[in-house]
TIMARNU-182957 format. One line per field, with one value per residue (C-alpha): residue number from 0; residue in three letters; x, z, y. Coordinates in Angstrom, 2 decimals, always signed. Layout:
i: [NUM  ...] .
aa: [Ala  ...] .
px: [X  ...] .
pz: [Z  ...] .
py: [Y  ...] .
***
This chain:
i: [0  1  2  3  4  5  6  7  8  9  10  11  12  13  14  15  16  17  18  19  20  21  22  23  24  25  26  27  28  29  30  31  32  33  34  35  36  37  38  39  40  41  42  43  44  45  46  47  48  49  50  51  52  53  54  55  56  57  58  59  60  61  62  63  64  65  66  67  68  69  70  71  72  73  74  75  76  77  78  79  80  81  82  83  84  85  86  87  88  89  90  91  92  93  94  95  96  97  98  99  100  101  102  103  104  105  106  107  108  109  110  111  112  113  114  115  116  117  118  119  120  121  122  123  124  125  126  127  128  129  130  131  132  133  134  135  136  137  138  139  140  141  142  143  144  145  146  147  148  149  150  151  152  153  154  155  156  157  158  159  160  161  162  163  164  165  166  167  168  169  170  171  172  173  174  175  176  177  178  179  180  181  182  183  184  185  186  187  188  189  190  191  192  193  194  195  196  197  198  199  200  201  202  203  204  205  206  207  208  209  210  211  212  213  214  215  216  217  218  219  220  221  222  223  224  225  226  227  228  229  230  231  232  233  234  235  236  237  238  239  240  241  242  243  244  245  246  247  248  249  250  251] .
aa: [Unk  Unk  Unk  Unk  Unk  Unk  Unk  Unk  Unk  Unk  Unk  Unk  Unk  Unk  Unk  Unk  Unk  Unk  Unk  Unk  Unk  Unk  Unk  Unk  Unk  Unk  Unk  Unk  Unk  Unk  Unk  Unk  Unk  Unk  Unk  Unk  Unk  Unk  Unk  Unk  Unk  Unk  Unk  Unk  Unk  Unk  Unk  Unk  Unk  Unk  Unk  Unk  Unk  Unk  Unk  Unk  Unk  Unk  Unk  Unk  Unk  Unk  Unk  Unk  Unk  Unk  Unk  Unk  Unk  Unk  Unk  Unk  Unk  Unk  Unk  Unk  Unk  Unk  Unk  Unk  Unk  Unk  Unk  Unk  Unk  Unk  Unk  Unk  Unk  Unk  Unk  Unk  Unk  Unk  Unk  Unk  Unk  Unk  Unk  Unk  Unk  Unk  Unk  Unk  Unk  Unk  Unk  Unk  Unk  Unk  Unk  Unk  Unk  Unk  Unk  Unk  Unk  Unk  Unk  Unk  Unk  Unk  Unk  Unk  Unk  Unk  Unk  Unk  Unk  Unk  Unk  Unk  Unk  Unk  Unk  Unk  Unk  Unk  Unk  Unk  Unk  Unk  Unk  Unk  Unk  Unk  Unk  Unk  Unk  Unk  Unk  Unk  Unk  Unk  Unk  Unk  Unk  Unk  Unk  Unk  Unk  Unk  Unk  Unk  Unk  Unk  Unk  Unk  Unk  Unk  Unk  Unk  Unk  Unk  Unk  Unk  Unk  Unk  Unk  Unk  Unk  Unk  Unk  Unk  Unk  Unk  Unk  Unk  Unk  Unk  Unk  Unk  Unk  Unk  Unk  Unk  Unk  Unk  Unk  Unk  Unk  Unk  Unk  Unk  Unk  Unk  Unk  Unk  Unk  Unk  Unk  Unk  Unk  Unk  Unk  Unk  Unk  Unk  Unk  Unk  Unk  Unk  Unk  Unk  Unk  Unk  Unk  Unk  Unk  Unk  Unk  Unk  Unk  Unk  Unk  Unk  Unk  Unk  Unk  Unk  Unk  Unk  Unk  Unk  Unk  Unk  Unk  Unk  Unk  Unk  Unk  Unk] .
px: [+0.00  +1.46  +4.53  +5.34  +6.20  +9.03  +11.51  +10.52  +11.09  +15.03  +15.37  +13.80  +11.41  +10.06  +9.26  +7.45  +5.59  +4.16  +3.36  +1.77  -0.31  -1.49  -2.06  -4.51  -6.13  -6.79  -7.92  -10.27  -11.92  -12.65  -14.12  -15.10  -15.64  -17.36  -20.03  -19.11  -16.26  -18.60  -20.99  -17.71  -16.49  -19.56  -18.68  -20.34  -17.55  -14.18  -10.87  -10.92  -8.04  -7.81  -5.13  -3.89  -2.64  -0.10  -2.42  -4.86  -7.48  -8.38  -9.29  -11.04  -9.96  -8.49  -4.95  -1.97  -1.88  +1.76  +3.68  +6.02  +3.74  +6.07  +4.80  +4.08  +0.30  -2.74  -4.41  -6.46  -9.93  -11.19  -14.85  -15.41  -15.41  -17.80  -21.13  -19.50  -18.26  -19.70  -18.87  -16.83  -14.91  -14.42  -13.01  -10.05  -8.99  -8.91  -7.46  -4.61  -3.89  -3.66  -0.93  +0.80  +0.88  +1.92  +5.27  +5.56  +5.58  +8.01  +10.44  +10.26  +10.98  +13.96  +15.30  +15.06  +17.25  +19.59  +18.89  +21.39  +20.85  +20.75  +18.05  +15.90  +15.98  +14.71  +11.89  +10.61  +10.59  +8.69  +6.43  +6.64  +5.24  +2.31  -0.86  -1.61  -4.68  -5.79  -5.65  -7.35  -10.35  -10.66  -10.50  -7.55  -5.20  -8.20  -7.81  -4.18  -4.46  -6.85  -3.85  -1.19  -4.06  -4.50  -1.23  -0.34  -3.12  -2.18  +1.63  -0.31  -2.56  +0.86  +3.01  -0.03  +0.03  +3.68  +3.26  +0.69  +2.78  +5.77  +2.71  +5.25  +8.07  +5.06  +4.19  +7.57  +6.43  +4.44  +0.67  +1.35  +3.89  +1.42  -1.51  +1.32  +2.29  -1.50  -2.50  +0.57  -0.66  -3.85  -2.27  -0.21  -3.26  -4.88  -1.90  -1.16  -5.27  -5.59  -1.42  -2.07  -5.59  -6.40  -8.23  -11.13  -10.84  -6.65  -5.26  -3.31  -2.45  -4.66  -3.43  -4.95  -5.19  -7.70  -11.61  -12.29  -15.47  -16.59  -18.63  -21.41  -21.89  -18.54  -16.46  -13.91  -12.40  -12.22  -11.26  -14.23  -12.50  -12.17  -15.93  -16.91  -18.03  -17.51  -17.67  -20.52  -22.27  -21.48  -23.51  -26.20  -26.20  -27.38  -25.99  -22.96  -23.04  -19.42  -20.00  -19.12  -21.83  -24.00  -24.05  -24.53  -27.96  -28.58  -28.32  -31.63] .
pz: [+0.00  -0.98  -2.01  -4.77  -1.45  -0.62  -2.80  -1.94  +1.86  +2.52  +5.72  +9.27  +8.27  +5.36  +6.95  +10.14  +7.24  +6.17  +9.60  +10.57  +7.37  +7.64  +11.33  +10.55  +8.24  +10.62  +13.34  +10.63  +10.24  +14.06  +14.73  +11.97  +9.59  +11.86  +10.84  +7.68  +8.95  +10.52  +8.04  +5.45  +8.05  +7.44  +9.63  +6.23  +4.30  +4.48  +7.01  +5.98  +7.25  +7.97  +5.85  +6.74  +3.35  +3.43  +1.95  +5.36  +3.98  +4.93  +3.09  +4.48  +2.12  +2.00  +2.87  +0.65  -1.61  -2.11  +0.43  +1.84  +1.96  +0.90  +4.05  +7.41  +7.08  +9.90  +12.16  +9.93  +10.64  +12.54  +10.88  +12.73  +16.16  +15.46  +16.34  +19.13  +21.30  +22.64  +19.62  +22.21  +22.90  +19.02  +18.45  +21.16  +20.22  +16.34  +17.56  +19.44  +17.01  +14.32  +17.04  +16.52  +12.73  +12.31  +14.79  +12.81  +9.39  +10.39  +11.63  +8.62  +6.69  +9.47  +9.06  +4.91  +4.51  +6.96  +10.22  +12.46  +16.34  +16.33  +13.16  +14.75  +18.39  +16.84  +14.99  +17.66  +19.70  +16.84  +17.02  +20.83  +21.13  +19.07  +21.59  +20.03  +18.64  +21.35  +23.43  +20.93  +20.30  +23.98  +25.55  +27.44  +25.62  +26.32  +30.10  +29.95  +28.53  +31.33  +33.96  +32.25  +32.17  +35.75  +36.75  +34.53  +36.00  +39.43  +38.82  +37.32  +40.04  +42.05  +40.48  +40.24  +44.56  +44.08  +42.79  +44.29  +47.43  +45.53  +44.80  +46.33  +43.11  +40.13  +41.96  +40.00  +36.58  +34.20  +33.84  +30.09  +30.86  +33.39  +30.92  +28.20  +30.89  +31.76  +28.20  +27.39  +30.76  +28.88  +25.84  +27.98  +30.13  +27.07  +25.55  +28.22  +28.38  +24.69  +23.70  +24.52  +23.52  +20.03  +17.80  +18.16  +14.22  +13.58  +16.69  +16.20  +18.68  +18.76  +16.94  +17.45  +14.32  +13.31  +13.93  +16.26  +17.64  +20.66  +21.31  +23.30  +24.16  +24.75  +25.10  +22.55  +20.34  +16.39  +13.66  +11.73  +8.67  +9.89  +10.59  +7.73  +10.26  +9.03  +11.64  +10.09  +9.82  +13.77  +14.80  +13.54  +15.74  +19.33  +20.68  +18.67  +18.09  +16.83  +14.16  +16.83  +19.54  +16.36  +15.43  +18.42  +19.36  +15.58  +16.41  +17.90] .
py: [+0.00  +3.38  +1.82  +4.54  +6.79  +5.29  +6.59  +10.24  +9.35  +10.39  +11.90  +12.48  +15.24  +13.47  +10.51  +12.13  +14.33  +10.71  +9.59  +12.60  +12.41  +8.73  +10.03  +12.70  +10.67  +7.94  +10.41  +11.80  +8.42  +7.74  +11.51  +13.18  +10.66  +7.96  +7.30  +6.36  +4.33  +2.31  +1.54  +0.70  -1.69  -4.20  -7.60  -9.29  -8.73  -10.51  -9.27  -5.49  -2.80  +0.38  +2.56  +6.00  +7.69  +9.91  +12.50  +13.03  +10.52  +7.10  +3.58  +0.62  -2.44  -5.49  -5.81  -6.18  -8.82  -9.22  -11.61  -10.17  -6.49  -3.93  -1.75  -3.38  -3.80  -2.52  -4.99  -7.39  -7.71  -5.05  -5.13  -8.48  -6.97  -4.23  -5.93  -7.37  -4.54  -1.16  +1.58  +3.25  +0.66  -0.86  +2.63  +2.59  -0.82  -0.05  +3.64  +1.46  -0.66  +2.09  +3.52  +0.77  +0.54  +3.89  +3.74  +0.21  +2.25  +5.08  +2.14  +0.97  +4.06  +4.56  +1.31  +1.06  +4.21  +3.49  +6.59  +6.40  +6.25  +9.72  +10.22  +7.54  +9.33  +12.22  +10.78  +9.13  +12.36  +14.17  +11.20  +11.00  +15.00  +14.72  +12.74  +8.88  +8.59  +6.65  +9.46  +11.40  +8.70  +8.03  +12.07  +11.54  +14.02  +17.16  +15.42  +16.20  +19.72  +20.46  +19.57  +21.33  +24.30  +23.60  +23.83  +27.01  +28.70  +27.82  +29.64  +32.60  +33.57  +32.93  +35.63  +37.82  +37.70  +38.00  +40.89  +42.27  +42.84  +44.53  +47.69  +49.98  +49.10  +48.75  +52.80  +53.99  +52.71  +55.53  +54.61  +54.00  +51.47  +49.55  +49.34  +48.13  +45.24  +44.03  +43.68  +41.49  +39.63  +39.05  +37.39  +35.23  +33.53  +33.28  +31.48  +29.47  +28.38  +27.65  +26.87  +23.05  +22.49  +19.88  +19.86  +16.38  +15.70  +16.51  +16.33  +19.57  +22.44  +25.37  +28.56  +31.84  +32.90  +30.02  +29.82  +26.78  +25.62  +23.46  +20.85  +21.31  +17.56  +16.59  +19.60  +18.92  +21.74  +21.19  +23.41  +25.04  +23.81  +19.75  +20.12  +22.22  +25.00  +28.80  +31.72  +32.41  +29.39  +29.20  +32.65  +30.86  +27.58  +27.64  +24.15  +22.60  +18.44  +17.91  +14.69  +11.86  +13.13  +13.83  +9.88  +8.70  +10.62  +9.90  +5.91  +4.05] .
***
């Protein structure tokens, strides 16, 4: 599968370009697209995987037929469990086993062209910053970013005691100065609320200079343009349903 990448994957960068791509597709297909991932993976049909393309999208098919595969192939099979497990839980376990594919993949990649210790440290620690997609699928990455929210918060209010009892030095400061210092105050709280926050479909940070929308179900984040929301298409709605909390009212 995607075999006619390999030749254009040379170094470090390139090949955690391809695993964050086959990432983001995957992630795509258990939020976004899930509904539609789970009527393609039909336990009536015969051992189907689940392919992350290096382009953001995803494919349920068969697996490779070449033996050896010329990439390390997904878990086979993971239409047969669906009927047989709560949708939550089907979800995590194909979400861990995609995990697993896609370190298995950029091992590959590392190991075909030769990365040193050094090269294959560093892709790993790319790899190792960005939240699995287990903790995406399951709501323990926003649980995270809540902590480090928490804790950032916490050291805030802190230094804002801290210096509320060194009035007499801020007194020598011009007024201009003061109201200079309390709106770059604002920006960093709000940086330090938002900076760690991801996106539900993409699993990428939150930028400021992108229109996001929340969940009113579930509380997840997204970006208006994973969900197809506009800012405004989004004046218009009074209660949010990102597309996972959407399909599951939608299901009897």
């Amino acid at each position: 599968m995607d075999g006619g990448t390999l030749h254009n994957l040379r170094t470090v960068e390139e090949v955690f370009k391809d695993f964050k791509g086959r990432r983001a597709g995957i992630i795509k297909a258990l939020t976004a697209d899930v509904r539609e991932f789970f009527e393609q993976c039909d336990p009536e049909k015969e051992n189907l995987c689940l392919y992350g393309l290096p382009t953001e999208q995803w494919e349920v098919t068969l697996p490779a037929e070449e033996v050896p595969p010329e990439l390390p192939e997904p878990a086979l099979g993971i239409n047969f469990a669906r009927e047989g497990m709560q949708e939550k839980d089907w979800l995590a376990l194909v979400a861990v086993h995609s995990d697993a594919w896609l370190l298995a993949v950029a091992h590959y990649f590392g190991a075909r062209f030769g990365f040193d210790k050094a090269d294959r440290k560093r892709l790993f620690t790319m790899i190792n910053d960005l939240p699995t997609i287990f903790e995406i699928v399951s709501g323990s990455a926003k649980k995270q970013t809540k902590e480090k929210s928490s804790v950032s918060n916490h050291s805030s209010n802190k230094s804002k005691s801290s210096g509320k009892a060194r009035g007499s030095e801020s007194a020598k400061y011009s007024k201009s100065v003061q109201l200079k210092d309390e709106e770059e105050g604002l920006d960093e709280e709000e940086e330090e609320e938002h900076g760690d926050t991801l996106c539900g479909a993409c699993g990428e940070n939150y930028a400021s200079d992108e229109f996001w929308i929340c969940c009113d179900i579930c509380e997840k984040w997204f970006h208006g343009k994973c969900v197809k929301i506009t800012p405004a298409r989004a004046e218009h709605i009074k209660q949010y349903k990102c597309p996972s909390c959407s399909n599951k009212r939608a299901r009897p």
